[in-house]
N, C-alpha and C positions, 0 to 999 in steps of 0.2 A: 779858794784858799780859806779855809778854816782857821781860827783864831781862838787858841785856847786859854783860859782862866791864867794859867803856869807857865804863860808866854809860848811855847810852844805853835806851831803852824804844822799845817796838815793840809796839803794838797789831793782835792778830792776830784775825780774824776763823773761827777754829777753835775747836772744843772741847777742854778741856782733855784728853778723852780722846783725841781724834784728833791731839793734840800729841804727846797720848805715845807712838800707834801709828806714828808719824812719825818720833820718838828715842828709837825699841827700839834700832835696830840702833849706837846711840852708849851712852856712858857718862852716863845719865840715868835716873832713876828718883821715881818718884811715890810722898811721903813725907807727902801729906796732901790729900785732898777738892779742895782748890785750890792746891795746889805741886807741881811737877814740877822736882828739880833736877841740875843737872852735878854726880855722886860727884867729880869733880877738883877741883871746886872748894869743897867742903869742906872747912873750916878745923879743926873743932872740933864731938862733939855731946854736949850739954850733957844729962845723964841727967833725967830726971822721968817724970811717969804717960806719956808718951809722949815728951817732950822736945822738945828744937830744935838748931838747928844753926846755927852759925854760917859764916857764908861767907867767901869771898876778899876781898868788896868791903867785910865789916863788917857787911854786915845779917844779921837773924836769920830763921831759915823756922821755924816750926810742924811737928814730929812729930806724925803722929799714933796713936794707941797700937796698932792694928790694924796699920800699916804701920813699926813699929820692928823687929820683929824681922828682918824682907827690909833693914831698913836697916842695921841694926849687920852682917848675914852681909858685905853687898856692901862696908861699907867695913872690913871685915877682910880683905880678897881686893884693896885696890886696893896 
């Protein structure tokens, strides 16, 4: 399920992996087993054993603890 800026959802028929071999070359990155999301439109990430993140639109993503440290480097760089 895709998650768009305008609320809007979009059921995609791709693996979450080949989503994300698809938005290498954009500002997105894979911060847990089943979240892939836009670093721009991070709001806020909320520190714990892996943490979460809050978004532009208000919802929250799942960290997960393997993939915090690639997340804290990249949103120190944006």
């Amino acid at each position: 399920m895709l998650f768009l800026k305008d609320k809007r959802k979009i059921i995609a028929s791709r693996s979450l992996k080949e989503m994300e071999e698809i938005l290498e070359d954009y500002p997105f990155i894979r911060v847990h087993h089943s979240h892939v999301v836009n670093i721009n439109e991070v709001e806020k990430y909320i520190k714990g054993e892996g943490g979460y993140l809050i978004m532009s639109d208000g919802s929250s993503v799942n960290v997960s603890r393997s993939k915090k440290d690639l997340l804290l480097k990249k949103l120190s760089l944006r």
